[in-house]
C-alpha positions in Angstrom: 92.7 89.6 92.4 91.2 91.8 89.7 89.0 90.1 86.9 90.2 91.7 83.6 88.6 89.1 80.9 86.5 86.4 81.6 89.4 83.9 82.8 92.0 86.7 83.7 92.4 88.2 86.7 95.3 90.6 87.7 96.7 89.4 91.7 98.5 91.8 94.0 97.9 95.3 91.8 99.3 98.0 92.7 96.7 101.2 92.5 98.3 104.3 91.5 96.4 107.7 90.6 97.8 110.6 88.5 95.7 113.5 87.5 96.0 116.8 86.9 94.2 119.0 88.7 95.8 122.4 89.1 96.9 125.1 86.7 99.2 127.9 86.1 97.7 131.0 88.1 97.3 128.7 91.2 101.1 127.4 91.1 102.4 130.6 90.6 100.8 131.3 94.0 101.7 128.2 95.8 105.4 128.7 94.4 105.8 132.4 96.4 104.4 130.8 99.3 107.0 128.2 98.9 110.1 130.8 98.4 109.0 132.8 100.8 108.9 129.5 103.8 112.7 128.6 101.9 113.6 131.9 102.8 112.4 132.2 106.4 112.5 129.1 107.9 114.4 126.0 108.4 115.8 123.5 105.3 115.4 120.2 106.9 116.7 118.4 103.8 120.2 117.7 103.4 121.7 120.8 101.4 125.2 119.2 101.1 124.0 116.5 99.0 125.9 113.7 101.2 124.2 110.1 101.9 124.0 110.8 105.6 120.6 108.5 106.0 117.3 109.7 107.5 115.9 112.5 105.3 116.0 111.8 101.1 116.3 115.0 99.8 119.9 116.2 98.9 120.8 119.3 97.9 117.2 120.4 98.1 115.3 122.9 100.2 112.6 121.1 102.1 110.0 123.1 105.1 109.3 121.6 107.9 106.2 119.4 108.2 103.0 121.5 107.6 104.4 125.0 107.6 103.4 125.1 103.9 99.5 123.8 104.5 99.3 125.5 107.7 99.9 128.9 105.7 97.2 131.3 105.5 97.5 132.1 101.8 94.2 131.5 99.7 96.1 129.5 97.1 97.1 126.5 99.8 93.4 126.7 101.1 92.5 125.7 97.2 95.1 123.3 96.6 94.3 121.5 99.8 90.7 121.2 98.5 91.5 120.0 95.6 94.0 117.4 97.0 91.7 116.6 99.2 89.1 115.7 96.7 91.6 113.2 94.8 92.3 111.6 97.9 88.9 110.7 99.0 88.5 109.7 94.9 91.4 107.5 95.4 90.5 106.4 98.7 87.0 104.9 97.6 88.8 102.9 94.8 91.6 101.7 97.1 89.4 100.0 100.1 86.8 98.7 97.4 90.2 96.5 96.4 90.9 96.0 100.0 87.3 94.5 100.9 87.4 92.8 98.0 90.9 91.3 98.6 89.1 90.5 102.3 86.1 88.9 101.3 88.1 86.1 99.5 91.0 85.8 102.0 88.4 85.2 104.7 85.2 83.7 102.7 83.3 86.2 104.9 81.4 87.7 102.3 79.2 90.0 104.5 82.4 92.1 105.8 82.5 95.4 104.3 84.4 98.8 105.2 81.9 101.2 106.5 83.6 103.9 106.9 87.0 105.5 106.6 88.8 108.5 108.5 92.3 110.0 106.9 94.6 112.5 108.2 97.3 114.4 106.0 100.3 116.1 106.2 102.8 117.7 104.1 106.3 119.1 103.5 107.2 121.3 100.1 110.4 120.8 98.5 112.2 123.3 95.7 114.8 121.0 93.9 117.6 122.6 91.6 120.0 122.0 89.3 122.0 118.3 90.4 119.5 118.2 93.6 118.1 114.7 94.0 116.1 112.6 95.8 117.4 109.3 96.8 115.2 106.1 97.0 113.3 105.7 99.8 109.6 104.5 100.7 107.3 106.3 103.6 107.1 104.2 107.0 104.2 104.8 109.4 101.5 106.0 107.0 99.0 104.5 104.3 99.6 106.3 101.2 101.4 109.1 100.1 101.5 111.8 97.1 103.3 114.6 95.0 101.5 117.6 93.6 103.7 119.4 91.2 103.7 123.5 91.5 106.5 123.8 88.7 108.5 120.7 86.6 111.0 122.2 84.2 111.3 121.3 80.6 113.6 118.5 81.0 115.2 115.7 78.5 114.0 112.0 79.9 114.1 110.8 82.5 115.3 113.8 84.3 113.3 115.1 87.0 111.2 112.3 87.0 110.0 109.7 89.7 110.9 106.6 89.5 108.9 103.7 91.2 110.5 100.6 91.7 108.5 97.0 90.9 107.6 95.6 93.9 107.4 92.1 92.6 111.2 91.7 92.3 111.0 87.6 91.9 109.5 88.2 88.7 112.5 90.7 87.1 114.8 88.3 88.3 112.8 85.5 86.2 112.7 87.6 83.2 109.4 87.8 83.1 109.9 91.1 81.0 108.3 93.4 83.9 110.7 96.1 84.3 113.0 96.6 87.3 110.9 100.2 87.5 109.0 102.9 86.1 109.4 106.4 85.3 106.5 108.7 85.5 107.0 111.8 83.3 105.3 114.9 85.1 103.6 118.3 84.7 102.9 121.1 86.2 99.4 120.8 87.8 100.1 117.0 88.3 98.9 114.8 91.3 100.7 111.3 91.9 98.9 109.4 94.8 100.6 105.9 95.7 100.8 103.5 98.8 103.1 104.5 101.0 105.2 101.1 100.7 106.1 101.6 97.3 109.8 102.4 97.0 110.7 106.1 94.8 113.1 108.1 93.8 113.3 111.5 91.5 116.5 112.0 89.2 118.4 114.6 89.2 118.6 117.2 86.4 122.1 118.2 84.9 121.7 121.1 82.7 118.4 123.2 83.7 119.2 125.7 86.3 115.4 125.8 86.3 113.7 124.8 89.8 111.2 121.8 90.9 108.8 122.6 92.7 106.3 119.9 94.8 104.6 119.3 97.5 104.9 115.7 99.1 102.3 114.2 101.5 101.3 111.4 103.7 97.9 109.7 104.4 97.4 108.1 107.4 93.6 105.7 107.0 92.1 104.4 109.8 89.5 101.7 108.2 86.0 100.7 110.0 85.2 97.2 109.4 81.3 95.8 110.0 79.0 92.9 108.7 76.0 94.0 106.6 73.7 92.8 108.4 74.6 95.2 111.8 72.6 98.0 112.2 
């Protein structure tokens, strides 16, 4: 729980960060590195836009995992230190909630997270005109993210990502929470969320303009220790 007033907590939040933290010289870079991987190497989305199961983007081009961070261009070298950055931001919020959310569960209050390793990884995808992505969450990892290169000038809620409330009892009870969320984006725009949250982005029906993002996965190994150990 998370003490809001005196008497008022919030129970089972759900953290979400969204930042900007890029900007228009950078994406245009990141962008040609994306066109250039769309045009030389394999789509592994679903380009015919069928609900065949397995991967979420449909009628999308999407690279293979890391072939857009592993690239040598100076612009991906920045972003990934930026994104970097906002991870272990988020990161230091997220298992303060977790030790927290520990302490009570186990009335150990000496128990603390020393010390937490990540990995990432990422895959770009360019999304046009009636392209989607379909709702889906991210097994086998922590957390995941979006930063935006290019979002067009759309009419709501096009283009945007929708997360769905994971407390479903309480929209069935009318308890006036929505059934989901939309989150309106820019360009230069970093969504980090857990990874068990269910998403999807809407299509767009009249901009032949392109989407341009790159998706991500974090995968936290947490330390745990007592306070008293040296």
């Amino acid at each position: 729980m998370h003490k809001l007033d005196d008497g008022i907590f919030v129970a089972f939040p759900t953290t979400i960060l969204h930042k900007k933290i890029g900007n228009e010289n950078l994406n245009e870079d990141l962008m040609r590195v994306v066109d250039e991987l769309a045009d030389n190497t394999p789509n592994t989305a679903n380009p015919a836009g069928n609900w065949v199961g397995g991967n979420s983007s449909y009628g999308s081009v999407q690279s293979e995992l890391n072939r857009f961070l592993g690239h040598n261009s100076p612009a991906v070298a920045e972003l990934k230190q930026r994104i970097e950055t906002s991870i272990e931001e988020y990161l230091g919020f997220e298992m303060k909630s977790i030790e927290d959310d520990q302490k009570r569960a186990s009335q150990k209050f000496d128990v603390e997270i020393s010390d937490v390793k990540y990995e990432w990884y990422g895959w770009t995808v360019r999304m046009g005109k009636e392209d989607w992505q379909g709702l889906h969450i991210h097994p086998q990892t922590s957390y995941s993210g979006v930063y935006y290169m290019h979002v067009p000038d759309l009419p709501y809620p096009e283009g945007a990502i929708q997360f769905v409330n994971p407390h479903p009892i309480s929209t069935a009870y009318g308890s006036g929470q929505p059934a989901g969320d939309f989150v309106q984006t820019k360009s230069g725009d970093l969504i980090i969320f857990p990874s068990w949250l269910a998403h999807l982005v809407m299509p767009f029906r009249e901009n032949n303009d392109k989407r341009y993002c790159l998706a991500f996965n974090i995968v936290v190994e947490k330390f745990w220790s007592h306070k008293n150990e040296n």
